[in-house]
Residue frames relative to the residue before (quaternion, step in Angstrom):
aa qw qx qy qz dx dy dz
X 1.0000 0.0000 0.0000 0.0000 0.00 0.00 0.00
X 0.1707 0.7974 -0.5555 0.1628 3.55 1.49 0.54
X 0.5915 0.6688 -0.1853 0.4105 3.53 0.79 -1.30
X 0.6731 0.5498 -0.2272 0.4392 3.73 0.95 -0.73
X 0.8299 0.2683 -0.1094 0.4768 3.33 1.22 -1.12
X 0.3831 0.8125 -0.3472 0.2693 3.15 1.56 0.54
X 0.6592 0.4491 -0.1481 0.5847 3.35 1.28 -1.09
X 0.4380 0.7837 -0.4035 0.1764 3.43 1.11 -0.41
X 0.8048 0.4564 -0.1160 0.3612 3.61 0.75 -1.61
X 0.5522 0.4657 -0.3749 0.5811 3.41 2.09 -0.70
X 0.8284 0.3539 -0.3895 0.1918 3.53 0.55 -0.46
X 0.2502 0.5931 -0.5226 0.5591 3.73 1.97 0.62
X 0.8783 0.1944 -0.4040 0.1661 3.30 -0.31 -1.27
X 0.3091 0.7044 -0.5089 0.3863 4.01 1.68 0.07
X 0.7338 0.5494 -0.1609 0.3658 3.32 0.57 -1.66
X 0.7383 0.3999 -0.1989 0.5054 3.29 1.46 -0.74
X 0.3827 0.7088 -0.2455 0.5394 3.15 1.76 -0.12
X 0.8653 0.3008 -0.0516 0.3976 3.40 0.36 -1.41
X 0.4057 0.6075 -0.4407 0.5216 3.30 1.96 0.16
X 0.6937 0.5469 -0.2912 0.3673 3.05 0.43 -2.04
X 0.7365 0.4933 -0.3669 0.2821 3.57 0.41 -1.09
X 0.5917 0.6256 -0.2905 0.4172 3.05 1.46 -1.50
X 0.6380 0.5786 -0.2790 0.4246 3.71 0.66 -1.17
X 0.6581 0.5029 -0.2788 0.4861 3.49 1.14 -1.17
X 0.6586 0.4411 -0.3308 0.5121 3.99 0.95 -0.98
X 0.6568 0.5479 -0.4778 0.2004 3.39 0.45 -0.74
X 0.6481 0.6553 -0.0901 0.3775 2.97 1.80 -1.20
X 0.6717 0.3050 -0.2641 0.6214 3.19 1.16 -0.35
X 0.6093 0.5586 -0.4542 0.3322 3.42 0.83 0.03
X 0.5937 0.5071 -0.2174 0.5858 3.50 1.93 -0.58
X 0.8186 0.2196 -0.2726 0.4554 3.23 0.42 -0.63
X 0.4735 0.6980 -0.4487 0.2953 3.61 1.00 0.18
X 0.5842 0.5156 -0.2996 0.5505 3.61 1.79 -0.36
X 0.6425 0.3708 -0.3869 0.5478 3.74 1.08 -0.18
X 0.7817 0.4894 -0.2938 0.2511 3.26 0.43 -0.08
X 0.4642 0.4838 -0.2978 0.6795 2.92 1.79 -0.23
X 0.4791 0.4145 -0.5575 0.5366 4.37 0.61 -0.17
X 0.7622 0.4642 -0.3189 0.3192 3.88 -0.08 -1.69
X 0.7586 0.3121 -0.3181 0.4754 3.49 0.80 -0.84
X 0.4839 0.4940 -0.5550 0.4623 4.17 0.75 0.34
X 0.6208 0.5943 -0.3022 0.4124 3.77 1.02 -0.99
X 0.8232 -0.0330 -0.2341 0.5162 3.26 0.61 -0.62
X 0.4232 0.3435 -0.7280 0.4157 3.74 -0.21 1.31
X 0.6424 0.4084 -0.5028 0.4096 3.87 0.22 0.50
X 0.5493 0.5038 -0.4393 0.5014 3.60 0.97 -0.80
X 0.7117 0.4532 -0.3671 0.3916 3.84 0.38 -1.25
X 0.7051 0.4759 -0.2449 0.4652 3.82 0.97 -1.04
X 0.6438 0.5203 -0.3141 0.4649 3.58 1.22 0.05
X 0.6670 0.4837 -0.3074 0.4760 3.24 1.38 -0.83
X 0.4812 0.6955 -0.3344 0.4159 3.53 1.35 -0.95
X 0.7178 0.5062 -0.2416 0.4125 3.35 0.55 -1.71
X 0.6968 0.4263 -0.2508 0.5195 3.60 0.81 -1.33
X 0.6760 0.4983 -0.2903 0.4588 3.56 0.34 -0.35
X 0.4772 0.5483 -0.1925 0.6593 3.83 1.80 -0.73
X 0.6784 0.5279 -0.2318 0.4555 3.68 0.83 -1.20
X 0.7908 0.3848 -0.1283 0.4584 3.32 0.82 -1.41
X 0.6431 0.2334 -0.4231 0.5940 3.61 0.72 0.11
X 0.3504 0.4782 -0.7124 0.3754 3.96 0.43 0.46
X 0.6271 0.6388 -0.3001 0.3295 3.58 0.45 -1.68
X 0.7960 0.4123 -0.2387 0.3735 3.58 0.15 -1.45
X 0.5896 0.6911 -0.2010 0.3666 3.00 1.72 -1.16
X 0.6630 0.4998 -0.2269 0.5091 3.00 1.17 -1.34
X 0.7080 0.3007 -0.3762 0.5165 4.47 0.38 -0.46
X 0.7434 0.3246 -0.4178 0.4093 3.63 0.64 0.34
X 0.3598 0.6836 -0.4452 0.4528 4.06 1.56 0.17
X 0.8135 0.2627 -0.3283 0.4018 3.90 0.14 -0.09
X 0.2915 0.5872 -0.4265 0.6231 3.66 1.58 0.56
X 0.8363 0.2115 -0.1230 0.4906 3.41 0.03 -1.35
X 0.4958 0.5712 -0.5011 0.4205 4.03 0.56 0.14
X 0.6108 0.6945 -0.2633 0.2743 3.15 1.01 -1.61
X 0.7513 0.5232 -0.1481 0.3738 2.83 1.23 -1.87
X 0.5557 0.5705 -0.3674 0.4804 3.72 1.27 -0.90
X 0.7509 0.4783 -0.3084 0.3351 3.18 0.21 -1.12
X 0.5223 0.7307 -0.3269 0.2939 3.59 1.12 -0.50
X 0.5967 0.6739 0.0362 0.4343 2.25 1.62 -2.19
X 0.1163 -0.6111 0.7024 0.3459 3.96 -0.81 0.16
X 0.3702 -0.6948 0.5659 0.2449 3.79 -1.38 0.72
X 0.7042 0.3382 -0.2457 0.5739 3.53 1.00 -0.43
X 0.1623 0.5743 -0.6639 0.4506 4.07 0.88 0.58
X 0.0031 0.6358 -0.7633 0.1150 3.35 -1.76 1.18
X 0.4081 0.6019 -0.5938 0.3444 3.75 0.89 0.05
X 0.8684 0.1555 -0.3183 0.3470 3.44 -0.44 -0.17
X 0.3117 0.7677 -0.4441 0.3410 3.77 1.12 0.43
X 0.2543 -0.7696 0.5200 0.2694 3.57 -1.15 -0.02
X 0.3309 -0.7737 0.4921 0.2230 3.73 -0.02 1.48
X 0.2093 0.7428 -0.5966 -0.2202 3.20 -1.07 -0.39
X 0.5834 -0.6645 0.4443 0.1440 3.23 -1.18 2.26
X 0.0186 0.7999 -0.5999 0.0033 4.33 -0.47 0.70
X 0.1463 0.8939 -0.3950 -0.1531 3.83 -0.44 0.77
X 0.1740 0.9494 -0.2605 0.0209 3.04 -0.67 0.59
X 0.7262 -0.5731 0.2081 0.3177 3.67 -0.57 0.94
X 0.1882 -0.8530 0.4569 0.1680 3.50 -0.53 1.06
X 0.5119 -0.7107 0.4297 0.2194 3.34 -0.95 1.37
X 0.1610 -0.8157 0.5428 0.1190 3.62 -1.28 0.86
């Protein structure tokens, strides 16, 4: 009866195979709808807080922006008189 128990151990481990797999789909097949709810929840929580935090230094920005406008404009932005050039020469390639 050598012949009987031959086929035996591939066909547990198939069987054990196709449990495991099944057990594994069910699971992501359930929890693949909470997880996709948790991860929209928090890329909105993170993209909301950004914005408001974007929002609020627009604000602060904005009662301290004519103090600092004032100043640029005083200023020439391209003025180099008191800058340090430094002169580089060199040989153009043909």
């Amino acid at each position: 009866m050598y012949f009987v128990n031959r086929g035996s151990s591939s066909f547990i481990s198939s069987i054990i195979f196709i449990g495991v797999f099944s057990i594994i789909a069910l699971l992501l097949v359930n929890l693949f709808p909470v997880l996709l709810v948790a991860g929209v929840g928090i890329y909105g929580i993170t993209k909301g807080v950004k914005l408001f935090k974007q929002w609020k230094s627009k604000n602060s920005y904005k009662m301290n922006s004519k103090d600092n406008a004032e100043i640029i404009h005083e200023k020439d932005f391209f003025d180099m008189t008191d800058k340090n050039i430094i002169d580089v020469e060199y040989t153009e390639v043909k």
